[in-house]
C-alpha positions in Angstrom: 88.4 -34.6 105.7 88.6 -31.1 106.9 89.6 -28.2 105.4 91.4 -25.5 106.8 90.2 -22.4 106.6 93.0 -19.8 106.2 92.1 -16.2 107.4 91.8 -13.0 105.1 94.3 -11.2 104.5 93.9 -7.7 106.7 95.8 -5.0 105.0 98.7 -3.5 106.3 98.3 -0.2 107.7 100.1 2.7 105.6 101.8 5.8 107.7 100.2 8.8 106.5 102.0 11.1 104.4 102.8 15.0 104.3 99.7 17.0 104.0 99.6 18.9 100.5 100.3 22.3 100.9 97.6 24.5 100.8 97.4 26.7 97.2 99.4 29.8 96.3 97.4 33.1 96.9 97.0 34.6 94.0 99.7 37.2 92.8 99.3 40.4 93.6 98.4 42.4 90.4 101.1 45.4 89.1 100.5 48.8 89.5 99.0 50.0 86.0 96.9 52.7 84.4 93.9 50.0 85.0 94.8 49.4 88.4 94.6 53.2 88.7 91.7 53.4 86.9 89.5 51.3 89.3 90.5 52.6 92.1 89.3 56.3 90.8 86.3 54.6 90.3 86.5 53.1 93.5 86.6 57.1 95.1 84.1 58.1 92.6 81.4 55.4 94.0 82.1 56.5 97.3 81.1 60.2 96.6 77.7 58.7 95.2 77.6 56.5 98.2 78.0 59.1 101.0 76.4 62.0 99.4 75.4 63.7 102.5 78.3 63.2 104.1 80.6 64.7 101.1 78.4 67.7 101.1 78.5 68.1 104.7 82.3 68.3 104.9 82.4 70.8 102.1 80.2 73.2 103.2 81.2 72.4 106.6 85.0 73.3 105.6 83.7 76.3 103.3 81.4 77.6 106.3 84.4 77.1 109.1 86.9 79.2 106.5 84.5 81.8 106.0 83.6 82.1 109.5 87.0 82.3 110.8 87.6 85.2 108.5 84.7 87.1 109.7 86.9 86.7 113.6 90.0 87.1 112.5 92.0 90.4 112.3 92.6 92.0 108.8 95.0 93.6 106.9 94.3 96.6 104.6 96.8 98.3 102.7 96.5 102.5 101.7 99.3 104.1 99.7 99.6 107.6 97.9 102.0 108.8 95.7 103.4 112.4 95.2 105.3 114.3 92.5 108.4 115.9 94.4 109.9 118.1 91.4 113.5 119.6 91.9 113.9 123.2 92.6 116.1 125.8 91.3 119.4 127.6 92.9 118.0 130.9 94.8 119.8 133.0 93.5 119.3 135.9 95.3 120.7 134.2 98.4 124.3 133.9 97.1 125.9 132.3 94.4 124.9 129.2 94.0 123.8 128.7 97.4 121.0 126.0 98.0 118.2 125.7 100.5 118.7 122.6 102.9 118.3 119.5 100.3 115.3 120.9 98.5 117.1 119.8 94.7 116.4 116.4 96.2 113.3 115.8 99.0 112.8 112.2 98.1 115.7 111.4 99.7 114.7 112.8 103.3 110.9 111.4 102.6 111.5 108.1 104.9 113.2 110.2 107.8 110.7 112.6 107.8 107.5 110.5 108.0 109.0 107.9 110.3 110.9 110.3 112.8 109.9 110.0 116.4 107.7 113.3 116.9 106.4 112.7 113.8 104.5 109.5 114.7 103.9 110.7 117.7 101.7 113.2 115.9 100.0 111.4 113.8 98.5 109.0 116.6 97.4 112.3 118.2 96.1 113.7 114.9 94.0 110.5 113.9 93.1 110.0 117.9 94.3 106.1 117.7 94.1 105.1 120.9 90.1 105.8 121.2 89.5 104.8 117.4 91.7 101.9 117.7 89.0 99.4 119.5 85.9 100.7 117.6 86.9 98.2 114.2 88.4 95.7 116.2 87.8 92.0 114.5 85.9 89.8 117.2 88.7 87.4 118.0 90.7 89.8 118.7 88.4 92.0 121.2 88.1 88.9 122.7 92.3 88.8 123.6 91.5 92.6 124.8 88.6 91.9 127.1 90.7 88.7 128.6 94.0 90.9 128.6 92.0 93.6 130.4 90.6 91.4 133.0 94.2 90.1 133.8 96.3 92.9 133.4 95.9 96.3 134.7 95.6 99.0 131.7 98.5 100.4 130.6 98.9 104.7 131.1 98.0 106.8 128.2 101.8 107.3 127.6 102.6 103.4 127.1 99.8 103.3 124.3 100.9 106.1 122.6 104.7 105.0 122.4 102.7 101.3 121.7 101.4 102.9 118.8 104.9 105.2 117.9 105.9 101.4 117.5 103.4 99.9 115.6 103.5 102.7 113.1 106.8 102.9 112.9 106.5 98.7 111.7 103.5 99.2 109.4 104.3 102.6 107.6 106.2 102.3 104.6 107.9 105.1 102.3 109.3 104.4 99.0 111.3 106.9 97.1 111.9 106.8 93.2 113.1 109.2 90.4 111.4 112.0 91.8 108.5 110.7 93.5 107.2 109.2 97.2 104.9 107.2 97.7 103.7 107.0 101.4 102.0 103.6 102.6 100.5 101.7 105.4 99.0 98.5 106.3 96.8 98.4 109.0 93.6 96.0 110.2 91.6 99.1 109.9 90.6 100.3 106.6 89.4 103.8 108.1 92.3 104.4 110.0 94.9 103.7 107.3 93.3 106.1 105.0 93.6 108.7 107.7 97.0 107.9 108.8 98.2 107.8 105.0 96.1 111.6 104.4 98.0 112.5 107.8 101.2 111.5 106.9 101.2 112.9 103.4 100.0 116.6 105.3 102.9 116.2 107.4 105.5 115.7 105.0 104.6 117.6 103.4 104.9 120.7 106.3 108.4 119.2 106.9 108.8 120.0 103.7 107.8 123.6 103.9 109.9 124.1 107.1 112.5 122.8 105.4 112.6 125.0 102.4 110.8 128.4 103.0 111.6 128.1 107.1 115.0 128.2 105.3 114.8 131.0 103.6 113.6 132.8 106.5 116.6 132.0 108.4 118.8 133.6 105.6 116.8 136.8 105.4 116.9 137.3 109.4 120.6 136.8 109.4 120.9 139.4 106.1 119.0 141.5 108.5 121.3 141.4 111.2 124.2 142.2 108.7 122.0 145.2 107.4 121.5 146.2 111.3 125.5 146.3 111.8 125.8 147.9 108.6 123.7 150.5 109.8 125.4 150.9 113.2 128.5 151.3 111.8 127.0 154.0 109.6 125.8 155.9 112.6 129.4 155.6 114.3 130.8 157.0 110.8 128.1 159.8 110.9 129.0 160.4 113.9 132.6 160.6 113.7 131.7 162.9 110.5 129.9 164.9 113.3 132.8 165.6 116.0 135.3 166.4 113.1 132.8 169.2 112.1 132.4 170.4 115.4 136.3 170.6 115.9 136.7 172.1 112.7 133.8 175.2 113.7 135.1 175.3 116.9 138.3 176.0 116.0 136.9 178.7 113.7 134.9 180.1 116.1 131.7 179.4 114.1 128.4 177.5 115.3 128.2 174.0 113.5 125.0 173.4 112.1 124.4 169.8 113.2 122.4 167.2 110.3 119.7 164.9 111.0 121.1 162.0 112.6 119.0 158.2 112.8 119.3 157.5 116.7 120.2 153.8 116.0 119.3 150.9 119.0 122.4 149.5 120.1 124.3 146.4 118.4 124.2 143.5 120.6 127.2 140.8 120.6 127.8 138.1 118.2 125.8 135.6 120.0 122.7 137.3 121.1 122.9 138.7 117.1 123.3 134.9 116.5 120.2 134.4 119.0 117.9 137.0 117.5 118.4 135.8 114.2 117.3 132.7 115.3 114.0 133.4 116.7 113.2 135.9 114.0 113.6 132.8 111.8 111.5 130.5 113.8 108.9 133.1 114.0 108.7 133.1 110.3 108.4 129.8 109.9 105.8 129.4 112.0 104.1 132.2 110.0 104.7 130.5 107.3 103.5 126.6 108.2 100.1 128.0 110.0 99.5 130.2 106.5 100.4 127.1 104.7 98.0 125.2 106.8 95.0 127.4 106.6 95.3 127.6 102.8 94.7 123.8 103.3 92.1 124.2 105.6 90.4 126.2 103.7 90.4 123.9 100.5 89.1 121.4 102.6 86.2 123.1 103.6 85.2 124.2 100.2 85.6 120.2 99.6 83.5 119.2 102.0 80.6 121.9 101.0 80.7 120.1 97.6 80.4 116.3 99.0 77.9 117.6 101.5 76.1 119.1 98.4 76.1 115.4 96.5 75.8 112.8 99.8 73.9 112.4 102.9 75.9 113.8 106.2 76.3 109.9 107.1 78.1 109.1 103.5 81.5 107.8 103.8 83.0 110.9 101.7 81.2 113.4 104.2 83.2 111.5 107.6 86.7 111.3 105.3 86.8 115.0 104.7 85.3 115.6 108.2 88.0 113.3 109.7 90.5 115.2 107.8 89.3 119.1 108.7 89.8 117.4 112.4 93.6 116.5 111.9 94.5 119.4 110.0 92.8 121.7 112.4 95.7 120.3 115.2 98.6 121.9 115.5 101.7 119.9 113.3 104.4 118.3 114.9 106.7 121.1 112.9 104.6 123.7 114.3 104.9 122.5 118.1 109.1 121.9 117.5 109.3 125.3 116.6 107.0 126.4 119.1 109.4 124.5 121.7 112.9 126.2 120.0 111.6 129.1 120.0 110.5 129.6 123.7 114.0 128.2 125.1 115.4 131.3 122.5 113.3 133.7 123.6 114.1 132.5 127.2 118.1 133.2 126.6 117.1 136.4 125.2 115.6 137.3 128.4 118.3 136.1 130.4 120.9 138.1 128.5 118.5 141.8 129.0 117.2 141.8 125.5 113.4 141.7 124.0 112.5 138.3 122.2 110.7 140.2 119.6 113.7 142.7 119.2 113.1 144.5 115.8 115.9 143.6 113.2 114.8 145.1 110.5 116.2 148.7 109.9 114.5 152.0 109.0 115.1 152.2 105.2 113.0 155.3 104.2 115.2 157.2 107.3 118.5 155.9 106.4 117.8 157.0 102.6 116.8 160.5 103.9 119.8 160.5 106.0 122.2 159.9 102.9 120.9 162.6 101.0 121.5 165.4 103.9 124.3 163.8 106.0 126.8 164.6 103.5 125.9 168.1 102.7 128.3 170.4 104.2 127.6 173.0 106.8 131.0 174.8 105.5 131.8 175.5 101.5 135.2 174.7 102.3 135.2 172.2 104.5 136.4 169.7 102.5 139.4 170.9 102.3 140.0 169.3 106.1 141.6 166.1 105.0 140.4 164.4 107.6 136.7 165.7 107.5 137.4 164.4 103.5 137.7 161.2 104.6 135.2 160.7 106.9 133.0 161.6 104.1 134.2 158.8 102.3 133.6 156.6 105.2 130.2 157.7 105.6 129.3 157.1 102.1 131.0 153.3 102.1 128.9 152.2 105.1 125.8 154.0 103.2 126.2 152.1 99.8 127.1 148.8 102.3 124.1 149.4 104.0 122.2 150.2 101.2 123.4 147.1 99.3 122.7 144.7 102.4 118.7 146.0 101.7 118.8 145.3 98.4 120.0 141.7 99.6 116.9 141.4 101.9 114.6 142.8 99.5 115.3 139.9 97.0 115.9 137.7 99.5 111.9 138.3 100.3 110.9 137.9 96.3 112.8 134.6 96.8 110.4 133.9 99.5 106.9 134.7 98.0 108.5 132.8 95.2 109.3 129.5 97.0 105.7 130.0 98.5 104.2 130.6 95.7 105.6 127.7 93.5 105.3 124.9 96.4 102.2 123.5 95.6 103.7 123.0 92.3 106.5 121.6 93.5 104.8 118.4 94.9 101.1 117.2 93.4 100.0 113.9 94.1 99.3 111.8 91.5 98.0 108.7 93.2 96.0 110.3 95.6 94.5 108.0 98.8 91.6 105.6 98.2 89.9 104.0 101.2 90.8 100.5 100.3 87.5 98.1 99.4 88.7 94.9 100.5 92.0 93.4 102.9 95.1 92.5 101.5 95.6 89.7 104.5 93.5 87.9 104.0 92.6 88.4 100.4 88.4 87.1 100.6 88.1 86.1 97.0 92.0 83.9 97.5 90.6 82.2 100.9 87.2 81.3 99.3 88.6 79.7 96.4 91.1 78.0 98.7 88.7 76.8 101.0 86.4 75.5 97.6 89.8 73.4 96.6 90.8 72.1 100.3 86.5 71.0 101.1 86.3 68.8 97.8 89.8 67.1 98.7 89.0 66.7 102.7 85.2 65.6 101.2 86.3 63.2 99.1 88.6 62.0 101.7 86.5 61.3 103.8 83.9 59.4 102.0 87.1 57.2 100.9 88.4 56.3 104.4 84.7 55.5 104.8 84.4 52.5 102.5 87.8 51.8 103.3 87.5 51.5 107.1 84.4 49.7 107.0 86.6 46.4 105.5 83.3 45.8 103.1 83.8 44.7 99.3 81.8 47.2 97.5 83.3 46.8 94.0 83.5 44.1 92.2 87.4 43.9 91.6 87.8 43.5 95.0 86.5 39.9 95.0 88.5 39.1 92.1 91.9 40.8 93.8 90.9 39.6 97.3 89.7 36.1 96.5 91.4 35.0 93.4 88.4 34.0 92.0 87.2 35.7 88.7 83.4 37.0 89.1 80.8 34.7 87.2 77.7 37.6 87.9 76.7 40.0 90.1 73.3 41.1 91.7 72.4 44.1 92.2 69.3 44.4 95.0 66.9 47.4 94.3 
């Protein structure tokens, strides 16, 4: 009997599920003071990884500083200070009459040093424009040899108003409760200690012109009053004179004719006016170029003494040198009065009359003449009314005269005075120092700067190092990056 064999089962194919998605990254961990922590380690290893390299940056961004301060142009700052006490009312000159603004010279200090001539001066006085490429900083005699190779060279004119300019920018004057204080910064420490020296000269021989100069201008004009006076006492005298003669003539006598003063004749108004002017500009000139050579000669006694202590190449030896050599050039107030005065003296011409007409009258003769004019030639002549009042005439314009004298005389003590107490009247109590280091840039600031910025770009760089180079070389990173905590770690020799 057969059997039947029934087949085996075959399993029934199963669709395929959804693949199981593939396991969360890890989360990210929070920003903490231990997430902080590692990654200061993390720029701490990279310093002991690079070490050439973080030294090489730093030196190489202290060296670069360094050098590019050694090229670059300079800045050095010079300032002096001065003592400008107020003076008193001349009294001599009037009642209560007051020279220019001499109570009060600080407030004139910054028109004075920065007026036009004035620069101009001191840029001839401290010869800029050959001194001015001798301490030139490399980079920038660089742009001059390159600017002269391009361009043609400007005339000696355009870099002396160049210069007007740049002063003008880079001197500064300060005035306070009755002091100035003069200043410059310039990029060369020689020439701002002999434009400060200059400047402080100058001012202070505007200063001078200003107040003596003044005085001067008062005494010439009390001369030209004294000069009328006196011609009109020569008209009375001679008025006094006809009378007489009428009177003997009359009576038949022979008048016995007094000494008379044979006077110059009295110009106008305006050549009086003119006169007066020159006279006064030739005293002040007097006066600056005494003023000057009082200077003078303290520097040289000055320099004998520095010359005595230092070698002729010394520093001190070439300051005092360099300042004998501006002082011995003639001030700007010097050459402005020098100019006024030859276009007066010019007029003068023009009109018929001397420059150097005297106005100063003859006192010694006009005090003889008042002792004998007035004696009389007859015993009764006074009885003449009119030869009576003549008299009188005669001895007004005497006592005018004779009182407009007296007016010049102290006028003239005022003068010696002024001179006398002027170098009180301003002492400088901060005197000029050449300056021992530059204010832009200060060294010791940049050095320390450039110590700061060469650690940070240094350790910078040894960061972006590691980082760029997509390399685990701490061990957080496996644990942050993989998930996966750290069971060991090797460390190969």
């Amino acid at each position: 009997m057969r059997q039947s064999v029934e087949p085996p089962e075959q399993p029934v194919p199963q669709r395929p599920g959804p693949l199981a998605p593939p396991p969360a990254p890890p989360p990210e961990p929070e920003f903490g003071w231990a997430f902080a922590g590692l990654w200061v380690l993390y720029v701490a290893h990279s310093l002991g990884r690079h070490k050439a390299l973080f030294a090489g940056i730093w030196l190489g961004v202290v060296a670069l500083t360094l050098g590019l301060v050694a090229v670059l142009p300079k800045t050095y700052e010079v300032t002096t200070t001065l003592q400008a006490q107020r003076a008193a009312i001349i009294s001599a000159l009037g009642s209560g009459i007051t020279v220019g603004d001499a109570d009060a010279p600080e407030k004139q200090a910054a028109e004075t040093v920065l007026r036009h001539d004035n620069l101009v001066a001191l840029v001839g006085q401290t010869d800029l424009i050959h001194n001015w490429p001798k301490n030139r900083a490399p980079l920038m005699r660089l742009k001059d040899w390159i600017w002269s190779h391009l361009f043609k060279p400007p005339s000696e004119e355009s870099q002396v108003e160049g210069f007007v300019g740049l002063l003008e920018k880079r001197l500064t004057v300060t005035s306070g409760e009755g002091t100035v204080t003069i200043g410059v910064r310039f990029p060369d420490a020689q020439l701002a200690y002999h434009l400060v020296e200059a400047a402080v000269q100058n001012f202070l021989e505007a200063r001078h012109a200003a107040e003596i100069s003044s005085i001067a201008d008062v005494i010439s004009i009390l001369e030209t009053r004294a000069a009328q006076a006196q011609g009109q006492l020569d008209e009375a005298l001679r008025q006094l004179q006809q009378l007489r003669a009428a009177r003997a003539e009359r009576l038949g006598k022979q008048v016995r004719r007094g000494p008379q003063a044979k006077a110059a004749p009295i110009p106008d108004q305006e050549t009086s006016q003119l006169l007066v002017q020159a006279e006064g500009k030739r005293r002040a000139i007097a006066d600056l170029e005494s003023f000057r050579q009082r200077r003078i000669t303290e520097l040289e006694t000055r320099l004998i003494e520095v010359r005595a202590l230092y070698a002729s190449t010394h520093p001190a030896v070439a300051d005092v040198e360099q300042s004998l050599r501006a002082l011995r050039q003639e001030s700007p107030q010097v050459v402005t009065l020098r100019r006024e005065l030859a276009a007066l003296e010019g007029e003068l011409r023009r009109r018929g009359f001397r420059p150097d007409s005297p106005l100063k009258p003859n006192r010694p003769a006009e005090l003889a003449l008042q002792a004998t004019a007035l004696d009389p030639t007859d015993p009764r002549e006074d009885e003449d009314p009119d030869i009576d009042y003549a008299k009188s005439q005669v001895r007004h314009a005497v006592n005018r005269f004779n009182a407009m004298l007296d007016r010049v005389e102290s006028a003239r003590i005022e003068q010696d005075t002024a001179q006398a107490a002027f170098k009180y009247r301003y002492v400088v109590i901060w005197p000029a120092q050449r300056p021992r280091g530059s204010v832009q840039p200060n060294p010791g600031l940049v050095f320390l700067a450039s110590l700061v910025a060469g650690f940070f770009l240094a350790v910078m760089g040894t960061t972006l190092v590691d980082l760029t180079s997509r390399r685990i070389v701490e061990p957080w990173q496996v644990e942050r990056g993989l998930g996966v905590p750290l069971l060991s770690e090797v460390r190969l020799p």
